[in-house]
N, C-alpha and C positions, 0 to 999 in steps of 0.2 A: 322524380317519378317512382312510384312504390312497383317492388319487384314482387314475384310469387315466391310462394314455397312451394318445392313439386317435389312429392314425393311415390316413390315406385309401389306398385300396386299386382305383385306377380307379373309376367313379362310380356306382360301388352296392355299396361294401362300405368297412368300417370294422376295421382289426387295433386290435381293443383288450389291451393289456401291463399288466398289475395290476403293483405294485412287487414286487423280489426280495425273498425268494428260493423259488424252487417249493419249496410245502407242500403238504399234502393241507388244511388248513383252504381254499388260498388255490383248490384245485380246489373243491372243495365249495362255495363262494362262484361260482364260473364255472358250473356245474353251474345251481345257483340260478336264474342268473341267465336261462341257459337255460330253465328253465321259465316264470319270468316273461315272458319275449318270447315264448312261443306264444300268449300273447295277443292279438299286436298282429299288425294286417291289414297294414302296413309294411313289415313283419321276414317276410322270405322264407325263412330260413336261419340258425342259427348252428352254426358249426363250434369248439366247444372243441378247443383244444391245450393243450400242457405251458404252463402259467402265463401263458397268452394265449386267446384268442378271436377268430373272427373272426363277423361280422354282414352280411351280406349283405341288403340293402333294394331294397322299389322305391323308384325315383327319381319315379314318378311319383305316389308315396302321401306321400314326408317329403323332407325335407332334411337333409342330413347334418348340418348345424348344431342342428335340433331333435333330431334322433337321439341324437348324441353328449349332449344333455343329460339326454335320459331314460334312456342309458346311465349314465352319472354317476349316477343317482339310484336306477337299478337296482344298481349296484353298493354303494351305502351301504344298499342296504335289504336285501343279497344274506344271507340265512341259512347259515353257515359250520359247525351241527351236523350240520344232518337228513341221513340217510343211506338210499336208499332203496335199495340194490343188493343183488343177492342172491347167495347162497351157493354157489360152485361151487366143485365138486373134481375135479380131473383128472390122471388116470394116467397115468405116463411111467417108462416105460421107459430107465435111466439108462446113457451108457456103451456104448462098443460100437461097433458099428454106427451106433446110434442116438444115440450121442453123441461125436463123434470127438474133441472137443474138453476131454471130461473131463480129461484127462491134463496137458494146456496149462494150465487153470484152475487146476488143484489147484498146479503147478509157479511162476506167478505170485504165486497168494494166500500159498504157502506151508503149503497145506493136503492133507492125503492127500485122494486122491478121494471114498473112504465121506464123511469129512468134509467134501466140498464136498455132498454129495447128501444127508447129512441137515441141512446148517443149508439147502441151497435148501427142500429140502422141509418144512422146520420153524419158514418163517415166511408171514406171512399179507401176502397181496398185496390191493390197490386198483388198477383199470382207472383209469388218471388218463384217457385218451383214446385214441380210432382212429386211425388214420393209417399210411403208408407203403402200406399194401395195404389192399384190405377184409379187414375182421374182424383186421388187425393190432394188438392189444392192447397198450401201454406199461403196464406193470405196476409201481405203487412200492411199496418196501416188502422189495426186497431186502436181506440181510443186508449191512453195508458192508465184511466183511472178506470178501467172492465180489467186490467190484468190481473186474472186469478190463477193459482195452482192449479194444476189434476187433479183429480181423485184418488182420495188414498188406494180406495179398491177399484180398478177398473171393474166395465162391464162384461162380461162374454157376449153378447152379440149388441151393438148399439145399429138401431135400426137406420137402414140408406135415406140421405137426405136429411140424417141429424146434423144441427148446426153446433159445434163446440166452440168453447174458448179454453187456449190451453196454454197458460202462461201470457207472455206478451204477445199473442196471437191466435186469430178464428179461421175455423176451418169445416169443409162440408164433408162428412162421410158419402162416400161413393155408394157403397157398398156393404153390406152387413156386415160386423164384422167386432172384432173386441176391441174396446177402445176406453181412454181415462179420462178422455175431454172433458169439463161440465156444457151439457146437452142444454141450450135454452131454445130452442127453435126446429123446426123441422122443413125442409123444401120438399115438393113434388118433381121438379126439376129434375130428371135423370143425369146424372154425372158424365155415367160411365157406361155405354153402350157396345162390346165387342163387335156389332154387326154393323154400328157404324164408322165412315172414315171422314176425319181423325176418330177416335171412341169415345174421345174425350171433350165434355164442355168448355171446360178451360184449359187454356196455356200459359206459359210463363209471358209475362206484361201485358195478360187484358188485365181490365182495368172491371170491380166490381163493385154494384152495389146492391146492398138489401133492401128492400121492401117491405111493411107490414102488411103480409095480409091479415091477422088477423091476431091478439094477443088475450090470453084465458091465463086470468091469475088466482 
């Protein structure tokens, strides 16, 4: 059984690092593990990331030294099937305007653009975790032959509901904001709603997928 590395994070938080290399079984395990700590009056917070976790505790409930072992323990006992995330599909508008960066992609990968916008839109993503912005979704599950770099130069504001690929991975911007992603797509889809609860469209293990609405090359 693979142990963590937990390392201290000022004196009420714990980065726990499961071993390489990020899977979705080793997400699904972190996820897990997350539900088991809403149990404990201790555990004030966990923040899943990409193939890590962080725990945030009171110091005046545990000690990091009993924590880290019930971590441990949580971790070997962490169920790596169950999948409780639900089904969403979202339409984007490919190309364009709304995707500046089609063009760039397609010249990289070595693929015609139609070709970049039916293999994005023709495979099935998993929210591995939140981060960067609210309601910013790391999505795996990209095709490996779309994995492109950034942008040398980022943008200063890339407009909400732009779709990027950033590396081995696609993702929705929430919210305006500056970003290096290459943009091939745009959603109407609101991300990120503070007035609503939860605020956010997605969470870690729904389960996503793209739609064409509409593709300008």
């Amino acid at each position: 059984m693979s142990t963590l590395s937990i390392l201290p994070l000022g004196e009420a938080a714990l980065l726990c690092i499961p071993p390489p290399p990020t899977s979705l079984v080793t997400q699904r395990r972190i996820w897990s593990v997350a539900t088991m700590l809403q149990a404990r009056s201790d555990v004030l917070e966990m923040v899943p990331g990409m193939n890590n976790f962080t725990v945030i505790f009171d110091p005046l409930r545990t000690d990091p030294t009993t924590l880290e072992s019930a971590l441990q323990a949580a971790w070997e006992g962490a169920d790596d099937q169950a999948e409780a995330g639900r089904e969403i599909e979202i339409p984007v508008r490919y190309g364009g305007a709304h995707g500046p960066d089609l063009a760039e992609v397609a010249l990289r990968t070595g693929l015609s653009p139609e070709a970049v916008v039916q293999r994005h839109a023709g495979s099935d993503y998993v929210v591995y975790f939140l981060g960067f912005l609210p309601g910013f979704a790391y999505l795996g599950g990209l095709d490996p032959s779309l994995a492109t770099p950034r942008r040398a130069e980022p943008r200063l504001a890339v407009p909400a509901g732009s779709v990027g690929i950033g590396g081995a991975q696609t993702a929705i911007y929430p919210v305006v904001s500056p970003g290096g992603w290459q943009l091939i797509g745009r959603t109407d889809l609101p991300l990120f709603d503070p007035a609503q609860m939860p605020p956010t469209l997605l969470s870690p293990g729904d389960h996503v997928r793209f739609t064409i609405e509409s593709i300008e090359l």
